[in-house]
PDB file of N, CA, C, O and CB in Angstrom:
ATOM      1  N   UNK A   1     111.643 105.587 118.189  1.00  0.00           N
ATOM      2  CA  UNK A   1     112.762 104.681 118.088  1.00  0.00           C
ATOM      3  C   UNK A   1     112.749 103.957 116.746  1.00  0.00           C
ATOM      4  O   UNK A   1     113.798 103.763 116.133  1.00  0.00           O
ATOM      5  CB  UNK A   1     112.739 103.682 119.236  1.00  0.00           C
ATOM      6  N   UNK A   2     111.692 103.600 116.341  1.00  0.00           N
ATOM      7  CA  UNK A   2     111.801 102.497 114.971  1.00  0.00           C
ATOM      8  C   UNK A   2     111.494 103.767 113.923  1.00  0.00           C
ATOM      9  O   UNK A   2     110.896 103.307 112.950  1.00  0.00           O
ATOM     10  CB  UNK A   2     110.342 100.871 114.877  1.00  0.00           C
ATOM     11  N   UNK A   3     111.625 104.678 113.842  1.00  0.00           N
ATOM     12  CA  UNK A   3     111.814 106.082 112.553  1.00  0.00           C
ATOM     13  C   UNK A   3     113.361 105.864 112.549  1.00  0.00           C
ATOM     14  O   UNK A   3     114.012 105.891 111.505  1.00  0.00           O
ATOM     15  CB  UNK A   3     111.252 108.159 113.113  1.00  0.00           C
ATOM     16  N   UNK A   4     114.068 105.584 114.133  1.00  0.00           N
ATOM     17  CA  UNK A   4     115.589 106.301 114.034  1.00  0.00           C
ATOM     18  C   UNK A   4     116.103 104.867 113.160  1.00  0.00           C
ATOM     19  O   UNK A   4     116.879 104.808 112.206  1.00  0.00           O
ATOM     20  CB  UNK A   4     116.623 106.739 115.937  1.00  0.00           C
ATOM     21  N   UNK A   5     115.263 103.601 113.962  1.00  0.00           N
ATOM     22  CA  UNK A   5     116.263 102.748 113.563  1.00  0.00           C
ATOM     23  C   UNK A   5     116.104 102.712 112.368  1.00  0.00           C
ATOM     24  O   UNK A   5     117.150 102.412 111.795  1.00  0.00           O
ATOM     25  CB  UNK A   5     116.332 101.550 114.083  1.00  0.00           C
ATOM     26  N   UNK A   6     115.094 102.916 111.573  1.00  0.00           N
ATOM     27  CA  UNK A   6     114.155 102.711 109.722  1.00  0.00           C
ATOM     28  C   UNK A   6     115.555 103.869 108.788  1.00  0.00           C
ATOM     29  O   UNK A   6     115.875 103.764 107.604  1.00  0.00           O
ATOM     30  CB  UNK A   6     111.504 103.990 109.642  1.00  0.00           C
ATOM     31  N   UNK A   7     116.035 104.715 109.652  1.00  0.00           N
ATOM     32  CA  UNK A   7     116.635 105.712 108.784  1.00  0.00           C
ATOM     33  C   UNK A   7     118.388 105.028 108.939  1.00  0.00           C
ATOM     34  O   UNK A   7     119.320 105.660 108.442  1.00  0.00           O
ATOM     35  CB  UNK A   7     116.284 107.588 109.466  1.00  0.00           C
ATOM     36  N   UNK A   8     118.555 104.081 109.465  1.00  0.00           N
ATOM     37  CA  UNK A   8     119.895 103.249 109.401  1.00  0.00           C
ATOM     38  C   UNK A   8     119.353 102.130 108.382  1.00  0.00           C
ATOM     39  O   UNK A   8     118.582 101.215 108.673  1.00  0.00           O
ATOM     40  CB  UNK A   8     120.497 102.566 111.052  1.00  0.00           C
ATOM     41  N   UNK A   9     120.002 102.437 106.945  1.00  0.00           N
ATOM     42  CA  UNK A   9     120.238 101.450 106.551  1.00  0.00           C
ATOM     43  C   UNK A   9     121.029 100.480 106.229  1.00  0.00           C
ATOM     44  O   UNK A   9     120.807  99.597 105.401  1.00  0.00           O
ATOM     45  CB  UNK A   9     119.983 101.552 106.179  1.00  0.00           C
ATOM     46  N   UNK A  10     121.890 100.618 106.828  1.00  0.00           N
ATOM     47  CA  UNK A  10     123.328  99.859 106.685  1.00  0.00           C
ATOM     48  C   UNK A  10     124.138 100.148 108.265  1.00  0.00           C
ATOM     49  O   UNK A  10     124.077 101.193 108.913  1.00  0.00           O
ATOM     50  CB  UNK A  10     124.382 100.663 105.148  1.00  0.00           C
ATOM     51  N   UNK A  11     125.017  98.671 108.694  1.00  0.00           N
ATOM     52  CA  UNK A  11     125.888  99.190 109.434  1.00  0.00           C
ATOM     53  C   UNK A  11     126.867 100.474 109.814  1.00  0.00           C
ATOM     54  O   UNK A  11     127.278 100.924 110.883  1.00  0.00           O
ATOM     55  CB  UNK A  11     126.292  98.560 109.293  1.00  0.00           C
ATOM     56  N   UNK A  12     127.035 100.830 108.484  1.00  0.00           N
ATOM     57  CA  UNK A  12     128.076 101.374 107.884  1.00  0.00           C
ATOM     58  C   UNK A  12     127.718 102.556 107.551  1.00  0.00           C
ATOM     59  O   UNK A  12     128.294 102.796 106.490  1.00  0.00           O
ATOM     60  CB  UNK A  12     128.553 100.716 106.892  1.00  0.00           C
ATOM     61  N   UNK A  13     126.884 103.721 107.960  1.00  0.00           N
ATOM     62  CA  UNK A  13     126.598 104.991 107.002  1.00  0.00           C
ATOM     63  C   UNK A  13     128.138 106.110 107.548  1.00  0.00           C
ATOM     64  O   UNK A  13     128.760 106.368 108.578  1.00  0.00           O
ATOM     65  CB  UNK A  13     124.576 105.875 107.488  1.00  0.00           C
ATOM     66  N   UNK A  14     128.151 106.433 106.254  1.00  0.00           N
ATOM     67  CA  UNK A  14     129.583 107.032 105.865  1.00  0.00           C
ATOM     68  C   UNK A  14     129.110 108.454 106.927  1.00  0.00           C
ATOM     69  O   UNK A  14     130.040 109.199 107.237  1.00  0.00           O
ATOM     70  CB  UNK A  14     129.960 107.381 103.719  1.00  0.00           C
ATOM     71  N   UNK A  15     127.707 108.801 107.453  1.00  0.00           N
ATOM     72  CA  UNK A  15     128.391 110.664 108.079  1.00  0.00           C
ATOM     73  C   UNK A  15     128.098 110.294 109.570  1.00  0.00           C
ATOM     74  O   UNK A  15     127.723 111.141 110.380  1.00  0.00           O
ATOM     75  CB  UNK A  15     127.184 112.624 107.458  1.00  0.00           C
ATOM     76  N   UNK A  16     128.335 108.682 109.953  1.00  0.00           N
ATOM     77  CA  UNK A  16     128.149 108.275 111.198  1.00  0.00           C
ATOM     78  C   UNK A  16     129.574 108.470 111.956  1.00  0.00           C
ATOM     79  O   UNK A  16     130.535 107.991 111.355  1.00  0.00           O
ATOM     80  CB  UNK A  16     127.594 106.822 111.179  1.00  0.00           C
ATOM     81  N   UNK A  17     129.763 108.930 112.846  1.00  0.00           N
ATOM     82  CA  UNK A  17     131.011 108.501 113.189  1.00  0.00           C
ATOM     83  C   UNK A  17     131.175 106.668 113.654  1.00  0.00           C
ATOM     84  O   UNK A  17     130.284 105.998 114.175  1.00  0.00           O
ATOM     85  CB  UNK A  17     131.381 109.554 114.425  1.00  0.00           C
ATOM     86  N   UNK A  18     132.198 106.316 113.377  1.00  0.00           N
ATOM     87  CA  UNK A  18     132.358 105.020 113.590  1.00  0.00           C
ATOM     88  C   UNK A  18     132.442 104.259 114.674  1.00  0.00           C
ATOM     89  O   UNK A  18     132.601 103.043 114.569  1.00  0.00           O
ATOM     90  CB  UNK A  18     133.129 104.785 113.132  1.00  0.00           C
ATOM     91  N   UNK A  19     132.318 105.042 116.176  1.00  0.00           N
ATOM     92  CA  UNK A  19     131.786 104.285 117.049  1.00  0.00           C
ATOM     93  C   UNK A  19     130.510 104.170 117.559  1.00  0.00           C
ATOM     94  O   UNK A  19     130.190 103.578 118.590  1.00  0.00           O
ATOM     95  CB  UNK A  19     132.341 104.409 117.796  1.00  0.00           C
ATOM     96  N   UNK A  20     129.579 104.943 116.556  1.00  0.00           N
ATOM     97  CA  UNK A  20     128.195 104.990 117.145  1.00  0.00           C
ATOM     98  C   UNK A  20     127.485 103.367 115.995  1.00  0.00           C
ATOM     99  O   UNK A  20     126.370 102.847 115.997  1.00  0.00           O
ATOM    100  CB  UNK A  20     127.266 107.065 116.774  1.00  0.00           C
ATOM    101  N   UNK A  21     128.318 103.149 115.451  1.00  0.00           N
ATOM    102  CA  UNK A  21     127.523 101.476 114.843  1.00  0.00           C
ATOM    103  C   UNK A  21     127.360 100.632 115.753  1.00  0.00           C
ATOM    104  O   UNK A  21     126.253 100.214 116.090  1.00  0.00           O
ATOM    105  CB  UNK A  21     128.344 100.503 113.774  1.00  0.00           C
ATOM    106  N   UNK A  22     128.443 100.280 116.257  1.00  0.00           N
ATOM    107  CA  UNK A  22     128.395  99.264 117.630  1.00  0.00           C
ATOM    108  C   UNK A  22     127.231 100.043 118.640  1.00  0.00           C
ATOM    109  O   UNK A  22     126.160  99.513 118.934  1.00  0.00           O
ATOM    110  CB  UNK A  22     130.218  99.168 118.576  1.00  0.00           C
ATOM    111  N   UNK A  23     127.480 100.829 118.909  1.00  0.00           N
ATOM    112  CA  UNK A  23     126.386 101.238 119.863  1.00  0.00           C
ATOM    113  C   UNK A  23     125.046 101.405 119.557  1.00  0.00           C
ATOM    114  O   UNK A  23     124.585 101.994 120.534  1.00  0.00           O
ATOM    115  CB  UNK A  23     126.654 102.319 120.358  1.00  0.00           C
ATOM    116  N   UNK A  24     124.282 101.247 118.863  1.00  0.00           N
ATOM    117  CA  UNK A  24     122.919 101.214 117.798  1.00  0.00           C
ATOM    118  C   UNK A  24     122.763  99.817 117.950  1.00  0.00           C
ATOM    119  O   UNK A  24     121.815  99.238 118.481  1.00  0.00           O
ATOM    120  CB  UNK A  24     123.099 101.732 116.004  1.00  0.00           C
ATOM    121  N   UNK A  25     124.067  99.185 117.292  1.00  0.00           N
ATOM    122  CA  UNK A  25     123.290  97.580 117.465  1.00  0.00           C
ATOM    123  C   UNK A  25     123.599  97.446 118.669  1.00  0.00           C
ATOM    124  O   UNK A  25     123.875  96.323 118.247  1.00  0.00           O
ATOM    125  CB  UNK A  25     123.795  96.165 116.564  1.00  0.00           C
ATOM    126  N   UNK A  26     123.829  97.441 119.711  1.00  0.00           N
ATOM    127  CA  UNK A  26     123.978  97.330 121.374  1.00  0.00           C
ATOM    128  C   UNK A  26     122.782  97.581 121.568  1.00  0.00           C
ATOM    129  O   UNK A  26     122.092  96.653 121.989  1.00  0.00           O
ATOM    130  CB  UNK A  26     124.965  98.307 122.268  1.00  0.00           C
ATOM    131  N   UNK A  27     122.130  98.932 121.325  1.00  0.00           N
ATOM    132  CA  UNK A  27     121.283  99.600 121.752  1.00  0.00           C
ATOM    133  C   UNK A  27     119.825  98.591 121.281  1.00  0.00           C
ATOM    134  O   UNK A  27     118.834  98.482 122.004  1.00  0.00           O
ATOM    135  CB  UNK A  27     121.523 101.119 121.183  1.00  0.00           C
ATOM    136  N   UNK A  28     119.959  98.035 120.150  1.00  0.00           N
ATOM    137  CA  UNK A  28     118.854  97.324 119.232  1.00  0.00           C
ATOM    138  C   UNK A  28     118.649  95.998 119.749  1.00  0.00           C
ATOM    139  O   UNK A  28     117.639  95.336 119.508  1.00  0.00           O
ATOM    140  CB  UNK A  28     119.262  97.193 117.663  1.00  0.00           C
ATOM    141  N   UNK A  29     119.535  95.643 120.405  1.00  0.00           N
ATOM    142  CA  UNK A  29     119.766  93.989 121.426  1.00  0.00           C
ATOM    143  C   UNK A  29     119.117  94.407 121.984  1.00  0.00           C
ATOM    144  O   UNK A  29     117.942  94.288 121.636  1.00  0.00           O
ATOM    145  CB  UNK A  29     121.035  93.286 122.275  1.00  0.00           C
ATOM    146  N   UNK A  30     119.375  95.039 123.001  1.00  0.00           N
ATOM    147  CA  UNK A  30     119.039  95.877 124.641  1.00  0.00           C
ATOM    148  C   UNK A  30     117.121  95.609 124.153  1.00  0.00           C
ATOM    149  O   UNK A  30     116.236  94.905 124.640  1.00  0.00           O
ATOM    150  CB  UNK A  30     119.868  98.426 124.847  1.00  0.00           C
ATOM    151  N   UNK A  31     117.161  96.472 123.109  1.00  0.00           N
ATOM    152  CA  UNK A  31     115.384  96.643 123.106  1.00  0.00           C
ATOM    153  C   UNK A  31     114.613  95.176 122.560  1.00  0.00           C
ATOM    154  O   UNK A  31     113.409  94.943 122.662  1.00  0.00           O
ATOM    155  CB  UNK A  31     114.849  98.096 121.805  1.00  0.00           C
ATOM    156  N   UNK A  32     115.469  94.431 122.065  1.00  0.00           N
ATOM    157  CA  UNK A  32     114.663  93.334 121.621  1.00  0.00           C
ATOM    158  C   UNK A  32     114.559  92.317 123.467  1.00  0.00           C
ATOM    159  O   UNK A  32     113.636  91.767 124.069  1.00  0.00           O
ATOM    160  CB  UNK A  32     115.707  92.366 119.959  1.00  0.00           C
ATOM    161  N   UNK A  33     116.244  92.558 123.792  1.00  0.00           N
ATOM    162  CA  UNK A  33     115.609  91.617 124.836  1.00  0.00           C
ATOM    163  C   UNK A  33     114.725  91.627 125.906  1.00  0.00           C
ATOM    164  O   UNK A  33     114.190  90.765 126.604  1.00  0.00           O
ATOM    165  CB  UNK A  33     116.319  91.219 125.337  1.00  0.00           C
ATOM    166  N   UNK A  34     114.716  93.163 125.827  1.00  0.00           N
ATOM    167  CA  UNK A  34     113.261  93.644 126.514  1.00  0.00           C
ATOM    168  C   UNK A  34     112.038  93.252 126.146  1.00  0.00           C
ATOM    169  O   UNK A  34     111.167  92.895 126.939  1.00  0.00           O
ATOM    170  CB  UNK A  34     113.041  94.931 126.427  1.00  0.00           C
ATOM    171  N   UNK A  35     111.874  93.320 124.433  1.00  0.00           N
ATOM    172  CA  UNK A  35     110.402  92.668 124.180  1.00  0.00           C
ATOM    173  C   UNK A  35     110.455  91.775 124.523  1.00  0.00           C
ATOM    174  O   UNK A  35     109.574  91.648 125.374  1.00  0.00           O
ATOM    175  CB  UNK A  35     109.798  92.496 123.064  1.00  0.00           C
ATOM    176  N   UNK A  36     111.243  90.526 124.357  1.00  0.00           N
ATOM    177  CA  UNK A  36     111.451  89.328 124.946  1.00  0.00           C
ATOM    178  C   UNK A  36     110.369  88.502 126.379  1.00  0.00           C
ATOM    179  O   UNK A  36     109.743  87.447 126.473  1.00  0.00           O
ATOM    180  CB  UNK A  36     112.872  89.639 125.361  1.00  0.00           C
ATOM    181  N   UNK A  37     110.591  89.516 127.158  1.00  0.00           N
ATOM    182  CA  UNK A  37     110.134  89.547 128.386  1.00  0.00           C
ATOM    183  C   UNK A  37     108.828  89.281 128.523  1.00  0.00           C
ATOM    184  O   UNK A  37     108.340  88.781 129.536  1.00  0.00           O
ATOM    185  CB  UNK A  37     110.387  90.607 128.914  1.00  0.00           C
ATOM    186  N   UNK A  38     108.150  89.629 127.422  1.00  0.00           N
ATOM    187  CA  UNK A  38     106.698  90.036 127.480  1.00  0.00           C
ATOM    188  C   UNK A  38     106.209  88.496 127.238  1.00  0.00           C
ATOM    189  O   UNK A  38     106.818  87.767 126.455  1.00  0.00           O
ATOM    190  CB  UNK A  38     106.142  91.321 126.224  1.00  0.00           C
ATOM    191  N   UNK A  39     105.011  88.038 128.004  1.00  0.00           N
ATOM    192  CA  UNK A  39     104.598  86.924 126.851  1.00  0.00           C
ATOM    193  C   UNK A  39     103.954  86.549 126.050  1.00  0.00           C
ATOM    194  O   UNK A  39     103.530  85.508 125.548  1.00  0.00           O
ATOM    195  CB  UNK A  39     104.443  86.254 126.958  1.00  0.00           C
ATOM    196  N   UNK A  40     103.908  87.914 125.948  1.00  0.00           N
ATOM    197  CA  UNK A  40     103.192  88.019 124.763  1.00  0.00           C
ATOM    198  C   UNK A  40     102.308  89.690 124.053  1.00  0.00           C
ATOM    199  O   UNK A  40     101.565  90.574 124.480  1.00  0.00           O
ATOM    200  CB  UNK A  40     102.153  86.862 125.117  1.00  0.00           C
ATOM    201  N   UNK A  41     102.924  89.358 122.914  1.00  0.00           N
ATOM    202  CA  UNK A  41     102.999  91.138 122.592  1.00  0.00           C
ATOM    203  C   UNK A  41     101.398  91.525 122.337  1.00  0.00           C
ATOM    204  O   UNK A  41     101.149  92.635 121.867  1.00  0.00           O
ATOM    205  CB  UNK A  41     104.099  91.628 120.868  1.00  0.00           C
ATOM    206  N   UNK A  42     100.540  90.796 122.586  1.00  0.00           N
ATOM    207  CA  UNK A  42      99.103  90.996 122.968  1.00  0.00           C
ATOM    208  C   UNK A  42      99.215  92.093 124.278  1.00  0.00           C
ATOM    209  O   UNK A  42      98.714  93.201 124.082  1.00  0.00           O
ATOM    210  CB  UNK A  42      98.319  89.396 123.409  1.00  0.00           C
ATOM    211  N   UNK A  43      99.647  91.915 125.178  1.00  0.00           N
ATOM    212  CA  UNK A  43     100.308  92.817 126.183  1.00  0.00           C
ATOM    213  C   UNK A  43     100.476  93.932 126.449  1.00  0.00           C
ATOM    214  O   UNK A  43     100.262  94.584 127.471  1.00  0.00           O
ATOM    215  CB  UNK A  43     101.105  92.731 126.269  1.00  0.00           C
ATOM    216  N   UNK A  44     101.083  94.289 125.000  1.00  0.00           N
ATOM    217  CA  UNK A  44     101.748  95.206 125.392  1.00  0.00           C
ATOM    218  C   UNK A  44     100.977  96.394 124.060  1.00  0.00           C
ATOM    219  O   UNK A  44     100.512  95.980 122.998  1.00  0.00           O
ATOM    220  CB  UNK A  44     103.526  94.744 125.462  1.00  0.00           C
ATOM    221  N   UNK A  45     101.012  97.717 124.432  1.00  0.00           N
ATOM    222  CA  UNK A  45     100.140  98.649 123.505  1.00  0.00           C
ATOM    223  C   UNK A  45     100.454  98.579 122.633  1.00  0.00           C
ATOM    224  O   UNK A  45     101.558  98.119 122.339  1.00  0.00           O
ATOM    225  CB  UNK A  45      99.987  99.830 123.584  1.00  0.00           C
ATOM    226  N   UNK A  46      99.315  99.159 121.550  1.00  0.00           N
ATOM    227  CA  UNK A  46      99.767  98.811 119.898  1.00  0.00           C
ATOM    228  C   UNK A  46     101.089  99.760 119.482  1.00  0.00           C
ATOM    229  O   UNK A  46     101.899  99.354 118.649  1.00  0.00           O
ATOM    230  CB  UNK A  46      98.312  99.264 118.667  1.00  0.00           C
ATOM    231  N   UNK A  47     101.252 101.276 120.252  1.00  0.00           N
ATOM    232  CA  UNK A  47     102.323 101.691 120.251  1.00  0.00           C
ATOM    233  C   UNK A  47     103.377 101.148 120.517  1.00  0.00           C
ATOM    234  O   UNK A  47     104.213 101.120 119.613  1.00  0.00           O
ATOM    235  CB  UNK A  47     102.297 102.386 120.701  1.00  0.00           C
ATOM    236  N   UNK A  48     103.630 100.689 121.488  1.00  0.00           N
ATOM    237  CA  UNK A  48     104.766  99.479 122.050  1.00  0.00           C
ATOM    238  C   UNK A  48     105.548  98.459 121.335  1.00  0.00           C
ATOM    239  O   UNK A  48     106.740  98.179 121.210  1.00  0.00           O
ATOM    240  CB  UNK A  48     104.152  98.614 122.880  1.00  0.00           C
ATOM    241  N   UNK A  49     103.882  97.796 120.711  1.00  0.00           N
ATOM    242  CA  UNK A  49     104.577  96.529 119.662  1.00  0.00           C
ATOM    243  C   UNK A  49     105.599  97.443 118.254  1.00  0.00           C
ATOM    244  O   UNK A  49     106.749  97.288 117.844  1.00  0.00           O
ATOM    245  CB  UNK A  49     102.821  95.368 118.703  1.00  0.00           C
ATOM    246  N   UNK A  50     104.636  98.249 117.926  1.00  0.00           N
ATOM    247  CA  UNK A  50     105.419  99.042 116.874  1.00  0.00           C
ATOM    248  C   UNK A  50     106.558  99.649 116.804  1.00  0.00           C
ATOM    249  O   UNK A  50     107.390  99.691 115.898  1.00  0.00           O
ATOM    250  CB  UNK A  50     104.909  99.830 116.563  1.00  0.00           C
ATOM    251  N   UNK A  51     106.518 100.307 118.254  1.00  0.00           N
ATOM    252  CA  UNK A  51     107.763 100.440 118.768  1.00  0.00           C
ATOM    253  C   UNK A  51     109.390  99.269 118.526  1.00  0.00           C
ATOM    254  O   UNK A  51     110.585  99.551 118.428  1.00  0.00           O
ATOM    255  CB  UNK A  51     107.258 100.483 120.166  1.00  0.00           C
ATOM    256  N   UNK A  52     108.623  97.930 118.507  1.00  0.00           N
ATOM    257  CA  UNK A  52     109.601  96.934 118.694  1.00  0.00           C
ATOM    258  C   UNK A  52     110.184  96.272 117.370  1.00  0.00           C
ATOM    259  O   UNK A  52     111.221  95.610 117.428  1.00  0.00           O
ATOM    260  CB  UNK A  52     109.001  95.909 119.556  1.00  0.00           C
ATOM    261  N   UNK A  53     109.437  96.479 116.070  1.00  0.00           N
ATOM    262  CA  UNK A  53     108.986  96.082 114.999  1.00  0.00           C
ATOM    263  C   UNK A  53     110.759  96.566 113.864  1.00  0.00           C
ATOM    264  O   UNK A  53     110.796  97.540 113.112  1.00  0.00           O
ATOM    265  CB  UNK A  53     107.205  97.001 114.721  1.00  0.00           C
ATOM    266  N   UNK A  54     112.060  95.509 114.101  1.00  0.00           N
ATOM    267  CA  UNK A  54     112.944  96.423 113.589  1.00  0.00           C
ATOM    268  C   UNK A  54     113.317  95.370 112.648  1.00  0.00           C
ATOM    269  O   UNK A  54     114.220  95.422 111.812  1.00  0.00           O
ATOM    270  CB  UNK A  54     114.059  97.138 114.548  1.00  0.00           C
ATOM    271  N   UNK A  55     112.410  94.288 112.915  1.00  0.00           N
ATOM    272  CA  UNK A  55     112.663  93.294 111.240  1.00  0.00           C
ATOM    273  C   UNK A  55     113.662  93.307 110.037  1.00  0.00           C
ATOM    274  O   UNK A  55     114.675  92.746 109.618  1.00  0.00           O
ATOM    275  CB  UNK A  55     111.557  93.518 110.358  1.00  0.00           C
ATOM    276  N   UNK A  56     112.619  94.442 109.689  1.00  0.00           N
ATOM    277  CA  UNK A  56     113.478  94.804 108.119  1.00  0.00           C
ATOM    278  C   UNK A  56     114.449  95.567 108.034  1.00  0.00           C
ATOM    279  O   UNK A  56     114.933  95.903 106.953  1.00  0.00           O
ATOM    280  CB  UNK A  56     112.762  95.441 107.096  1.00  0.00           C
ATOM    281  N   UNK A  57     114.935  96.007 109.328  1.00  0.00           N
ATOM    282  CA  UNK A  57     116.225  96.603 108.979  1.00  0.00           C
ATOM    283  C   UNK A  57     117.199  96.343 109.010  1.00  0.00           C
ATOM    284  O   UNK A  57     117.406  95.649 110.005  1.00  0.00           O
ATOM    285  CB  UNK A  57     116.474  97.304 109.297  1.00  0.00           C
ATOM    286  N   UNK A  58     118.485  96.586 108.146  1.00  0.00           N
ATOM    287  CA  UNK A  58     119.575  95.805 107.923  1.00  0.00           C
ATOM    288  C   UNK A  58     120.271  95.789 109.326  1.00  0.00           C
ATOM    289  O   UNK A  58     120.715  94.854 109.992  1.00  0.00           O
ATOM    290  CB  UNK A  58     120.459  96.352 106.732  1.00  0.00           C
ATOM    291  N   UNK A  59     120.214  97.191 109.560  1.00  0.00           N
ATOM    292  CA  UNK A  59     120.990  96.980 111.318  1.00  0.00           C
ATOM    293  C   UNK A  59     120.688  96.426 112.153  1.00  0.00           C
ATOM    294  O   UNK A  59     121.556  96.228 113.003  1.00  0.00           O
ATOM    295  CB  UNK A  59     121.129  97.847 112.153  1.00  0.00           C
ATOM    296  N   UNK A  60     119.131  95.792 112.423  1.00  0.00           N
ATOM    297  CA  UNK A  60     118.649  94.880 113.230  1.00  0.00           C
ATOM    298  C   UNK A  60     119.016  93.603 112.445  1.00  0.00           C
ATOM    299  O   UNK A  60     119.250  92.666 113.208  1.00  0.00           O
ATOM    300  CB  UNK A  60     117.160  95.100 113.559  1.00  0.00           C
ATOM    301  N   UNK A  61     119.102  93.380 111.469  1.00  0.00           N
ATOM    302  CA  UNK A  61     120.020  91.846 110.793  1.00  0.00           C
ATOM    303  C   UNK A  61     121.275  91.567 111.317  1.00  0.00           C
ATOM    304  O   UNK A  61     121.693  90.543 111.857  1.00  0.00           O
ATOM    305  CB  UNK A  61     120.441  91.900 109.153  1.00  0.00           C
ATOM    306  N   UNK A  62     122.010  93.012 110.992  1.00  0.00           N
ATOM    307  CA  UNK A  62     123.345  92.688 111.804  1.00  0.00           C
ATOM    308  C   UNK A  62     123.671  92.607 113.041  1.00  0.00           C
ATOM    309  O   UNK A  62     124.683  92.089 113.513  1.00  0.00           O
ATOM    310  CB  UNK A  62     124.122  93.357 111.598  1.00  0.00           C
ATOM    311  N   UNK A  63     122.366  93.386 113.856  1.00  0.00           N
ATOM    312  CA  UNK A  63     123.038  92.991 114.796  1.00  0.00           C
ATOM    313  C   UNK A  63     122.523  91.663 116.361  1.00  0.00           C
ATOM    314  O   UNK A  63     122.826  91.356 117.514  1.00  0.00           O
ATOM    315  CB  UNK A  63     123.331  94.379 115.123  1.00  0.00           C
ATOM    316  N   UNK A  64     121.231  91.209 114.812  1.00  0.00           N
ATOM    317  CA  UNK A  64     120.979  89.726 115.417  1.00  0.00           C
ATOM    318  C   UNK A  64     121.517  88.869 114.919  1.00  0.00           C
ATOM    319  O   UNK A  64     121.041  87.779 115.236  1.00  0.00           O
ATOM    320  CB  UNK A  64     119.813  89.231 115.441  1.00  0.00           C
ATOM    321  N   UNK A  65     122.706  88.813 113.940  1.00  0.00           N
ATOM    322  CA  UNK A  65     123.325  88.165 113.551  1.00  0.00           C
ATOM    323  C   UNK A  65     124.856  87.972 114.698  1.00  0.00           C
ATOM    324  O   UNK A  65     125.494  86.979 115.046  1.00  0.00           O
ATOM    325  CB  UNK A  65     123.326  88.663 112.202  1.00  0.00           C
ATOM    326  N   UNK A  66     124.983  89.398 114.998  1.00  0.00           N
ATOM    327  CA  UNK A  66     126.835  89.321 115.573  1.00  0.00           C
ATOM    328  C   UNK A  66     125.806  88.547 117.545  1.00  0.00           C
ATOM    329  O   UNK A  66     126.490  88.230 118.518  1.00  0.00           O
ATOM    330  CB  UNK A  66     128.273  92.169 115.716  1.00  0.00           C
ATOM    331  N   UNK A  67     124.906  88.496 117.548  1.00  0.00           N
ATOM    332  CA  UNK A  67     124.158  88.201 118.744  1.00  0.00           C
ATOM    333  C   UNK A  67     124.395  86.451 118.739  1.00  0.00           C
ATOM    334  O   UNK A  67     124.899  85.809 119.660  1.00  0.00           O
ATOM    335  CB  UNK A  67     122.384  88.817 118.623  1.00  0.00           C
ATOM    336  N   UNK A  68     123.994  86.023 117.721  1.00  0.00           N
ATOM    337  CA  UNK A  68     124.267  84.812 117.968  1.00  0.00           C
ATOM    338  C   UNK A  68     125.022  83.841 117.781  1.00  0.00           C
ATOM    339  O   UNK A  68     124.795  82.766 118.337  1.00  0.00           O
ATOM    340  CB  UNK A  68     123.742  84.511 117.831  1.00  0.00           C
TER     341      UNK A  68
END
């Protein structure tokens, strides 16, 4: 999951079709509010945390931005 999300760098990639943006950042909510849950990412496997790790990507900016 965090290869697919690492290879979105922008809302916007031009050979996306244009309703799969909204659905990526849908999809990128969905998984954060799942980590959420945890209380703590001690918890959860080192695969897991890494799994969750979408920081630096612009599409996880945008779409913790249109979130709040």
């Amino acid at each position: 999951m965090r290869k697919f999300v690492d290879s979105c760098e922008t809302g916007e990639e031009k050979h996306w079709y244009p309703d799969s943006v909204p659905l990526i950042k849908r999809l990128i909510t969905i998984l954060n509010d799942f980590s959420r849950k945890f209380d703590s990412r001690a918890k959860m496997r080192k695969d897991a945390q890494e799994a969750f790790q979408f920081h630096h990507s612009a599409l996880y900016l945008n779409a913790s931005n249109s979130s709040q």
